[in-house]
C-alpha positions in Angstrom: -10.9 8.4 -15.6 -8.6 9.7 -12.9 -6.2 6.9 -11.0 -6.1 6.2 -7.9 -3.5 5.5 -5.1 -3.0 4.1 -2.0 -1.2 5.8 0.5 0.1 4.0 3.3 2.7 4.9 6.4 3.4 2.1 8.5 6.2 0.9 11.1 7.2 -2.5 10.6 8.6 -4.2 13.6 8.5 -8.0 11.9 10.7 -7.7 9.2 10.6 -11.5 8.2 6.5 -11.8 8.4 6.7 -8.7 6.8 8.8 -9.9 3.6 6.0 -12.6 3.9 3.5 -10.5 3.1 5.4 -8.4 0.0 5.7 -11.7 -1.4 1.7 -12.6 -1.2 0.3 -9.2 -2.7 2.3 -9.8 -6.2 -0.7 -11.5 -7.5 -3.3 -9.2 -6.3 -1.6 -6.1 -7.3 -0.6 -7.7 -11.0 -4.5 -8.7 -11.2 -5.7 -5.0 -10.3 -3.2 -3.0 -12.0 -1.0 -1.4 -9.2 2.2 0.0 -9.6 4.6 1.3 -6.9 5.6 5.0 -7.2 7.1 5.9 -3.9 8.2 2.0 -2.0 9.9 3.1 1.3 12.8 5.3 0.3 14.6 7.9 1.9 12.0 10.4 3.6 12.7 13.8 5.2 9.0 14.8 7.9 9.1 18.2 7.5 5.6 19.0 9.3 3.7 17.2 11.4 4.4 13.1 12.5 4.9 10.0 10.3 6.0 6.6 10.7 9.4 5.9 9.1 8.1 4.1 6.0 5.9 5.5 3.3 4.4 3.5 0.3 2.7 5.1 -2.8 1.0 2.5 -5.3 -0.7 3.4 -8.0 -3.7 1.8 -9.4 -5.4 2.6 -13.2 -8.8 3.5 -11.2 -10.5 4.1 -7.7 -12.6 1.2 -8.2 -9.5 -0.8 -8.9 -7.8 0.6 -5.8 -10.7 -0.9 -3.8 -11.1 -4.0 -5.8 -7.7 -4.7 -4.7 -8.2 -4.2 -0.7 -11.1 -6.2 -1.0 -9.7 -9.7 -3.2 -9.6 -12.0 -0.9 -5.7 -12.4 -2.2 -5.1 -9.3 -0.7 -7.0 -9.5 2.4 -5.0 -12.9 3.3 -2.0 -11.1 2.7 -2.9 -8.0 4.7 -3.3 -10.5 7.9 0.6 -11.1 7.5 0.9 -7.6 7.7 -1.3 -6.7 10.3 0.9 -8.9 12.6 4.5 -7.3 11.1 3.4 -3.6 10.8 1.6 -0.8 12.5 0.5 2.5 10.1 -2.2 4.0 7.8 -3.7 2.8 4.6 -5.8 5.6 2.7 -6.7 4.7 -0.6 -7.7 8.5 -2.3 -8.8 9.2 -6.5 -5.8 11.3 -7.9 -6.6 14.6 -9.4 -7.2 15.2 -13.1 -7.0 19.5 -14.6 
């Protein structure tokens, strides 16, 4: 079964709310199985507009990745950072040869 990631550029322009909100998706991403690959590093747009933060977290399954948006946990968290950040949050399968 192929994993799954979400992909997520944002702006944050609450710093402290949004530290909040790191904080409160610990237990819903230790409860789905997510794992950060890419957590707002260095970044170089070399086509095309982004917003200067990128986030890649990987999860063991699509259905996880979803699970996770959806747990209440996580949705109470994601109201924190709805108020501290503006961006995108895909959520895509990965690809398996």
């Amino acid at each position: 079964m192929p994993k799954a990631y979400w992909i997520v550029n944002n702006h944050v322009h609450d710093a402290a709310t949004y530290e909040a909100y790191k904080r409160a998706i610990a237990a819903p991403f230790a409860r789905h199985g997510a794992r950060f690959v890419v957590r707002a590093g260095p970044q170089s747009v070399v086509e095309g507009e982004a917003q200067p933060r990128s986030v890649v977290i990987e999860f063991p399954s699509y259905d996880a990745a979803l699970a996770c948006y959806e747990d209440p946990k996580y949705q109470a968290a994601k109201a924190l950072r709805d108020k501290a950040a503006d961006g995108t949050l895909i959520i895509a399968e990965g690809f398996e040869p």
